[in-house]
N, C-alpha and C positions, 0 to 999 in steps of 0.2 A: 384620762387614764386608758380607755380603752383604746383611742389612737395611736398611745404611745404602744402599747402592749402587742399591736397588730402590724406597725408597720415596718419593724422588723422580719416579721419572717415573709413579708410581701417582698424587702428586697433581697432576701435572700432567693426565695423564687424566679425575681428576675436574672438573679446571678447567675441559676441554674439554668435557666432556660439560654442564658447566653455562651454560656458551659457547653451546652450541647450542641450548642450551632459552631461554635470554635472550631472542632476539627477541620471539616473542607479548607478553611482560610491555613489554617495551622501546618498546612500540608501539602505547598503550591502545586510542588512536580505529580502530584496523584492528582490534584483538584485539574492538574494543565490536561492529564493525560484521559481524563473520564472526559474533556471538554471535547479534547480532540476524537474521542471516538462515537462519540455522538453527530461531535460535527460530521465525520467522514461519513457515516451514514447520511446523510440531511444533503451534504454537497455534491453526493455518490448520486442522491435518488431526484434529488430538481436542480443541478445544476446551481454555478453562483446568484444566479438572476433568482432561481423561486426560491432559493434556501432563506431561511427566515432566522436571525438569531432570538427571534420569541420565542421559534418551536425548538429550541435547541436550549434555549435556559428552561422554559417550561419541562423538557425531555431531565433536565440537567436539574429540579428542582431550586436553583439557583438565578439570581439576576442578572440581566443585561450588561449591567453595570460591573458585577464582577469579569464578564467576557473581555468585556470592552478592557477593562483592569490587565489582562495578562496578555490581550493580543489583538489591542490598538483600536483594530477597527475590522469590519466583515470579509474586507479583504486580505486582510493579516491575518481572519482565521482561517480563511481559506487556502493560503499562499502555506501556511504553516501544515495544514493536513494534507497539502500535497508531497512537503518534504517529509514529514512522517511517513508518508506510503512509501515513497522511493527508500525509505531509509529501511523499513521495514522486511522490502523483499531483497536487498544488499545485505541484506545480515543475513539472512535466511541462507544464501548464497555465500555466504563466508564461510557457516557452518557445516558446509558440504565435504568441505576436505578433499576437495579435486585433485591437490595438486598429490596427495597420496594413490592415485589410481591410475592404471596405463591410459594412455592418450583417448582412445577409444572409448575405454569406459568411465571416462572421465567427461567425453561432448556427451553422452547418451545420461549422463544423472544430471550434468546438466541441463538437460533440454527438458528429459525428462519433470526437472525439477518445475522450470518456468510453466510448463505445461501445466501441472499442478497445482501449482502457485496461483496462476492467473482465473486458474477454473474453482481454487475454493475462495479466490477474492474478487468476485466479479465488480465488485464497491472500486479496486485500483484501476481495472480498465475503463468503465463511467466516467471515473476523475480524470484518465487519463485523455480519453474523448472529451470530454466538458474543458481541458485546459486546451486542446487540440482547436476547439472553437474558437476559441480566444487568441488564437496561433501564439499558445506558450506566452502571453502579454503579461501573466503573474507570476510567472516559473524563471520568466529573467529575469525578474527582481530579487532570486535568492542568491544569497552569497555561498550556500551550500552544495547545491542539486551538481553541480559538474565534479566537486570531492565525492560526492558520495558513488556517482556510474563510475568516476576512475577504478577501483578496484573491479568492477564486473568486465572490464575493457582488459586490465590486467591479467588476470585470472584465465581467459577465454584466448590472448595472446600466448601465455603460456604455454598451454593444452594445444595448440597450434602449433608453439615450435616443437616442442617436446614428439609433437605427435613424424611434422616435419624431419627430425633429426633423425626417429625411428625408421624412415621410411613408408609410415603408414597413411600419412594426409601428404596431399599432393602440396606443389608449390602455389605462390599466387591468391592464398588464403585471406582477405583482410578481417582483423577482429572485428573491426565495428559492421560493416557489413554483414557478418555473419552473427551476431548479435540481431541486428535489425532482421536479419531472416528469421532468427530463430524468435522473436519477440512478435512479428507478424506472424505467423504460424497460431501461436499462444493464443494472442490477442483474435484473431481470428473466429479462433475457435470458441469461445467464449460470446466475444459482440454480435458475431450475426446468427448464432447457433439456433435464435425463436425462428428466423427469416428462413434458416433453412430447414428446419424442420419442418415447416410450413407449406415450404414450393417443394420439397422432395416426399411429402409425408416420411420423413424417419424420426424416430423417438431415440434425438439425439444426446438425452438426459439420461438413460438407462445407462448403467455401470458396463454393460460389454461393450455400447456404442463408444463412451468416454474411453476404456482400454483401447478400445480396436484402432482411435484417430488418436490417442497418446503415444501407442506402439508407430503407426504411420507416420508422424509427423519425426519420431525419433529417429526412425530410420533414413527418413528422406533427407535431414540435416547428415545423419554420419556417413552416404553414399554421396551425398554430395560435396563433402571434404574429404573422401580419402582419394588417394593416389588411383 
């Protein structure tokens, strides 16, 4: 009698406790996207070689096993938080509304923007360096990453002719070129900022130093496209 009487609300218990664990599973695209933001810190801070998917389920309270579940294998999750990043600061750059402002002040929000971008995500340039090492050997395996820069290539073509038609940017401008200047500049600023603050003693972390080479770097791109 007593077993009978007992083992009832034992499985109810178990019900519950497996009640509670349902959500993550129940919930792929949130459960994908906590995965990938962990990961991007993990892959950001040691590279593919030390990142660990232990300390990344461990961080994730969750198992290997479910990783492995949505994204194959350590280099599919890696390959994947690298097109979330690209994908990330291409939106960000969508929602700029460029093509609403005169030519001029349409390069200077964008530079300004990348500027910005790249110095509160220091985690995109790491990744971006760490696939660099690899010479891009997991970034051409996506079938994405060349759709998602076509609109940033766009966008910055435009602002070019627009600016060209006006009179105001000289001829001879190429987009991707100036892109890669304006993404070096950025990038720049960001990866070797300890190094030089180091050999120039400047405390290049301070909010005026950050204005003072955001303003510089913006000006240098928009005197060097105009007419």
């Amino acid at each position: 009698m007593n077993r009978t009487v007992h083992s009832a609300p034992l499985r109810k218990t178990a019900k519950a406790k497996s009640k509670k664990a349902a959500p993550r599973t129940n919930d792929p695209e949130r459960t994908m996207a906590d995965i990938l933001e962990v990961a991007t810190r993990e892959f950001a801070e040691k590279g593919l070689a030390g990142a660990r998917i232990d300390a990344i389920a461990e961080a994730m309270r969750t198992s290997k096993r479910m990783i492995y579940y949505y994204f194959g294998s350590k280099e599919g999750l890696y390959l994947k938080v690298l097109e979330e990043s690209y994908r990330r600061i291409r939106q960000i750059e969508s929602e700029a509304h460029l093509d609403d402002l005169a030519p001029e002040d349409a390069l200077r929000r964008l530079v300004g923007h990348t500027v910005d971008y790249q110095w509160a995500h220091p985690e995109f340039v790491r990744l971006v360096q760490s696939e660099n090492i690899h010479r891009a050997e997991y970034l051409a395996q996506s079938k994405m990453i060349r759709k998602l820069n076509v609109p940033a290539i766009d966008s910055l073509t435009r602002i070019i002719e627009r600016g060209q038609k006006s009179g105001v940017f000289r001829a001879g401008l190429d987009a991707i070129d100036l892109h890669m200047s304006i993404s070096a500049l950025a990038v720049f600023n960001v990866a070797n900022r300890h190094t030089f603050a180091l050999i120039f003693e400047r405390d290049l972390d301070s909010p005026r130093a950050m204005v003072a080479r955001r303003d510089s770097i913006i000006e240098m791109v928009v005197r060097f496209a105009r007419r």
